[in-house]
C-alpha positions as CSV (number, residue, x, y, z in Angstrom):
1,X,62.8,148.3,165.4
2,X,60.3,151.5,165.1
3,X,63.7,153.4,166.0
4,X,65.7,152.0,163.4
5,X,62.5,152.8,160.5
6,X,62.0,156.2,161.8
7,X,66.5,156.7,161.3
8,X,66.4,155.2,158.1
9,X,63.5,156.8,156.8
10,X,65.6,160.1,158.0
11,X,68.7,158.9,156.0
12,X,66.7,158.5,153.1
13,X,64.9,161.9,152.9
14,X,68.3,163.4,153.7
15,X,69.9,162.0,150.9
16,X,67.4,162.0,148.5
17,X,67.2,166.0,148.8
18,X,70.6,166.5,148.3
19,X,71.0,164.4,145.7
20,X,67.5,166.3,144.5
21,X,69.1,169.9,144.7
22,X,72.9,171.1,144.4
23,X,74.1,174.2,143.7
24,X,77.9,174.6,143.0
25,X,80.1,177.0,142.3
26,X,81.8,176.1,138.5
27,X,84.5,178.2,136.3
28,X,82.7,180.2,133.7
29,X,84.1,177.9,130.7
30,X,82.0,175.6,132.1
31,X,78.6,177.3,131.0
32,X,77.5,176.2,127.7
33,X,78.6,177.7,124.7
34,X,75.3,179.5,124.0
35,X,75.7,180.9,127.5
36,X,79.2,182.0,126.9
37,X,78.7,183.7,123.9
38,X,76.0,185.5,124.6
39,X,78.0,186.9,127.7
40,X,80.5,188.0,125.4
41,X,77.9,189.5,123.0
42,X,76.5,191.3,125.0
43,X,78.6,191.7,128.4
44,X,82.1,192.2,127.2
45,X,82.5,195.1,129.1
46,X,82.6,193.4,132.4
47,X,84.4,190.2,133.7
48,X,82.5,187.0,135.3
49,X,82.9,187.2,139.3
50,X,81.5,183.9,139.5
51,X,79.1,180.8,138.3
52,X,76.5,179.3,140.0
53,X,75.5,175.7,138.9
54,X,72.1,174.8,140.2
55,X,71.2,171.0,139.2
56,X,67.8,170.0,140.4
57,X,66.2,166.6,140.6
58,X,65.1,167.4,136.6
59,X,66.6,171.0,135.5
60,X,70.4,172.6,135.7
61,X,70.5,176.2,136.0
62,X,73.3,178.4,135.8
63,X,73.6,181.8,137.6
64,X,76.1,184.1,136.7
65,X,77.4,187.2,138.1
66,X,79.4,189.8,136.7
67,X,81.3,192.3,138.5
68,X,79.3,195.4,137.8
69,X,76.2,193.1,139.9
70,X,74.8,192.2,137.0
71,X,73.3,189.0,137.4
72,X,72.0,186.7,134.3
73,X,70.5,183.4,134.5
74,X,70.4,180.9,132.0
75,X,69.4,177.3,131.4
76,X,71.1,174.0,130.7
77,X,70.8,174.9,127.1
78,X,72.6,178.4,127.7
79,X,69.6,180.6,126.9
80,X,69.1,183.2,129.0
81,X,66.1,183.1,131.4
82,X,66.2,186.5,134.0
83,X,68.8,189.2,133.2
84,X,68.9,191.9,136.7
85,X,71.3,194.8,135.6
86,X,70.7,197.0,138.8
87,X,73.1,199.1,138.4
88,X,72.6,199.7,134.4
89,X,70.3,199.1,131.7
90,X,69.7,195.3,130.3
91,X,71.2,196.1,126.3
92,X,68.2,197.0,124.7
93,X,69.3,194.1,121.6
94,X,68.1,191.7,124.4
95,X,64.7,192.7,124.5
96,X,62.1,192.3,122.1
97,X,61.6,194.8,119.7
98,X,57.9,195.2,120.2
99,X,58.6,195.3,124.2
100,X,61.4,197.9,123.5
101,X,59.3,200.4,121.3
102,X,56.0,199.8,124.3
103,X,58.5,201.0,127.1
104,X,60.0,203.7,125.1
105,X,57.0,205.3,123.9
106,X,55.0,204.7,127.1
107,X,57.8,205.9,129.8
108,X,60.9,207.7,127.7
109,X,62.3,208.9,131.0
110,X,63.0,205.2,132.1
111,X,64.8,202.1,130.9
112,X,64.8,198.8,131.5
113,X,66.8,197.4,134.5
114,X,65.3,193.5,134.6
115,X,63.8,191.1,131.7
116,X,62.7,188.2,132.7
117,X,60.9,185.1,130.4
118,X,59.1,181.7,130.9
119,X,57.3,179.9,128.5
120,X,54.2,182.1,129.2
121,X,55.2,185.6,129.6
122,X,58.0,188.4,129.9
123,X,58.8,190.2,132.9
124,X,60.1,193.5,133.1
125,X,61.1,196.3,135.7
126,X,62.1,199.6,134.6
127,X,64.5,201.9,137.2
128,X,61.2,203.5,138.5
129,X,60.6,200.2,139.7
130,X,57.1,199.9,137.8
131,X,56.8,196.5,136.5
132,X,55.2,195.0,133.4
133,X,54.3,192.0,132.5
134,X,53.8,191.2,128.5
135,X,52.4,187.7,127.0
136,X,54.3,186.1,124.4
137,X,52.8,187.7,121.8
138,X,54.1,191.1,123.3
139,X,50.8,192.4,124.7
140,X,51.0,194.2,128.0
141,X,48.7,191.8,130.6
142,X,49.9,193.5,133.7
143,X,51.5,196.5,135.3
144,X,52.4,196.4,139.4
């Protein structure tokens, strides 16, 4: 009887995670619009190599590559959330105007290669790999 509690508890976590976390691979007319128009926007240049669907126990991500490497995450509403151009520069109409004028005027031999944003802060990386951390208000809190 212990045997057969200890298994069943087993099944249980086993499929409660999976059902918790799955990450699939979709067809990029499967984002949502705001997702795919803002690739389009701002991205045309390049073509999607593939989607990522991430659904969680209470959030869906989507993860998008294209095939310079670019990668650009987004969330179930199709706003972006982390944009990683390591290769080239994140299109400076992306980042926030006051963020934009900081970096330029601060380092003018660098651009920005990584934005990131939560509901708390932005994240940035410039190709010297120096990176900044702003508040929502567009103050700099933080440089690593």
């Amino acid at each position: 009887m212990k045997n057969l509690l200890i298994i069943l508890t087993l099944i249980s976590a086993i499929t409660l995670n999976s059902c918790a976390q799955q990450e699939t691979m979709i067809d990029s007319w499967n984002l949502p619009t705001a997702a795919q128009e803002f690739i389009s926007t701002h991205f045309s240049s390049y073509e999607i190599s593939f989607v990522m669907k991430d659904k969680e126990l209470f959030e869906t991500t989507y993860e998008v590559i294209l095939n310079n490497g670019d990668k650009i995450d987004f969330n179930k509403s199709g706003e972006w959330e982390d944009i990683d151009c390591p290769y080239s520069k994140v299109p400076t109409v992306i980042i926030p105007e006051k963020i934009l004028t900081f970096v330029q005027s601060k380092y003018p031999d660098y651009y920005i290669i990584s934005i990131g944003k939560d509901k708390k802060h932005y994240e940035i990386e410039l190709n010297n790999d120096l990176d900044l951390k702003f508040d929502l208000n567009y103050n700099l809190i933080e440089i690593d």
